[in-house]
C-alpha positions in Angstrom: 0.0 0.0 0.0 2.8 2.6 0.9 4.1 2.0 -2.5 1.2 3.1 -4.0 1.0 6.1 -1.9 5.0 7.1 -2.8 3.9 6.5 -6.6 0.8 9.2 -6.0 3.1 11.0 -4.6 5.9 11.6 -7.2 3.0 11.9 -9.7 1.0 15.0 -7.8 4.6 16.3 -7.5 5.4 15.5 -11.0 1.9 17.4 -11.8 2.7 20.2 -9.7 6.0 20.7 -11.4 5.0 20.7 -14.8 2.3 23.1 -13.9 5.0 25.3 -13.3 7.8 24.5 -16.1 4.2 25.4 -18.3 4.3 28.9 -17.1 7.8 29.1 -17.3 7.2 27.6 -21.4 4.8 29.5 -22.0 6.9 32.9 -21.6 9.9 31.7 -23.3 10.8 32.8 -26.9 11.9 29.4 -27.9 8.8 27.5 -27.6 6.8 26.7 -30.4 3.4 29.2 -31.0 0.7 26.1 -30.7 2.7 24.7 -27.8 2.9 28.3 -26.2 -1.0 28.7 -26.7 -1.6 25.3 -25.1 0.8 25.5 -22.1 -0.5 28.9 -21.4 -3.7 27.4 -21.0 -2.7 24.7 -18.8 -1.2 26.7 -17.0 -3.5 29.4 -16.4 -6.0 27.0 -15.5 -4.3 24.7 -13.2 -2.6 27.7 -11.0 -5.8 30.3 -11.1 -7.0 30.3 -7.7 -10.3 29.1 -8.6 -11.8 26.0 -9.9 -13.8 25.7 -13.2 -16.0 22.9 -11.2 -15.2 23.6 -7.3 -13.9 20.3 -5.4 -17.3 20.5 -3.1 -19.6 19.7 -5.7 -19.2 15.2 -5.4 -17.5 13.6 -8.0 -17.1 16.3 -10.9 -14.7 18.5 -8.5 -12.4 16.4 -8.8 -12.7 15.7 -12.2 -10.8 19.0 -13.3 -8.0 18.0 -10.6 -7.9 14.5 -11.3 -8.6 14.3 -15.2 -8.4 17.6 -17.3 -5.4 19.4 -15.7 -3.3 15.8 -16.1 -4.3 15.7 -20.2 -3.6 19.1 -21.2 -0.5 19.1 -19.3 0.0 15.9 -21.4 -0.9 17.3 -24.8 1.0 20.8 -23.9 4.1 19.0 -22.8 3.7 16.6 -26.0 3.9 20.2 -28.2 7.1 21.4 -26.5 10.4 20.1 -27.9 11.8 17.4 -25.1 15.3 19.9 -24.3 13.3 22.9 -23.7 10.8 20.8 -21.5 13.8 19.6 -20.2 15.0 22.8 -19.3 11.7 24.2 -18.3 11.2 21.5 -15.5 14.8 22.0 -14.1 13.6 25.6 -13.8 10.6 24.6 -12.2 12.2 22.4 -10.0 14.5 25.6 -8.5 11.8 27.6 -8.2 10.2 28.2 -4.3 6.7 29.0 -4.8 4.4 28.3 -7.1 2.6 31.5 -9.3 -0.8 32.2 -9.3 -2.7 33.1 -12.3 -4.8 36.1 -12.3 -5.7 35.5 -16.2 -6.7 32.1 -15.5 -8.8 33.5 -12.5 -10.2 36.2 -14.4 -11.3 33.2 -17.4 -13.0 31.2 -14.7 -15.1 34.0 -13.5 -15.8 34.5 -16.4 -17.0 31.3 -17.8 -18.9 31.3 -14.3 -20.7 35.2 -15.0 -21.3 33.6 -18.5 -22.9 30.3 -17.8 -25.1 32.2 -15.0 -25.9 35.0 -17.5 -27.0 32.3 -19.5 -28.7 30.2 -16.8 -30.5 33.5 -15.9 -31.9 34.3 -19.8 -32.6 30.9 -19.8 -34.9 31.3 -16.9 -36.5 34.4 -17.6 -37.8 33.4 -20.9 -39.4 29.8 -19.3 -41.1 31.8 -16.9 -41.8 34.7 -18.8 -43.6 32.3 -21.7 -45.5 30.8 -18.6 -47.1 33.6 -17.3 -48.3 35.1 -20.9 
């Protein structure tokens, strides 16, 4: 059993790494448009204080921590030639704290303002159409 907490282990630190050697990617001159684009991404998302899904709704907020963040690391890490990534993660490693994303905050509140803008049209015209 303790192996399989060690492996969990390395991997959320493995995650939490590559989060970071994103940001740092994403920044650099020598990475490739389409990879800068998707690392950005990544990494806005995975280090913006705020959760697309939040963790307490059961099962789906985790899904974000557990299953998106993971992939597009994945693809973004994919786009990135392996010395820069190389590079990039050494970086990471060095670095003491982790950054925080105020674009990727400001892109999850506003997906959230969106989808309740939506939610709220949504709404109005049901009961509007009801009460005519």
């Amino acid at each position: 059993m303790s192996t399989f907490i060690d492996r969990a282990k390395r991997w959320s630190r493995g995650i939490k790494r590559d989060v970071v050697a994103l940001w740092i990617a994403a920044r650099d001159q020598r990475t490739p448009i389409i990879a800068k684009v998707a690392a950005a991404c990544v990494a806005a998302y995975a280090l913006s204080p705020v959760d697309l899904i939040p963790d307490f709704i059961p099962i789906l907020g985790y899904l974000d921590d557990l299953l998106i963040v993971p992939l597009g690391i994945l693809l973004a890490v994919r786009l990135i030639p392996a010395p820069l990534m190389i590079e990039f993660r050494v970086e990471a490693s060095q670095r003491e704290g982790k950054p925080i994303s105020r674009i990727g905050l400001a892109a999850v509140v506003l997906l959230w303002v969106l989808g309740a803008s939506l939610v709220g049209r949504w709404a109005w015209t049901a009961l509007a159409s009801k009460c005519a």
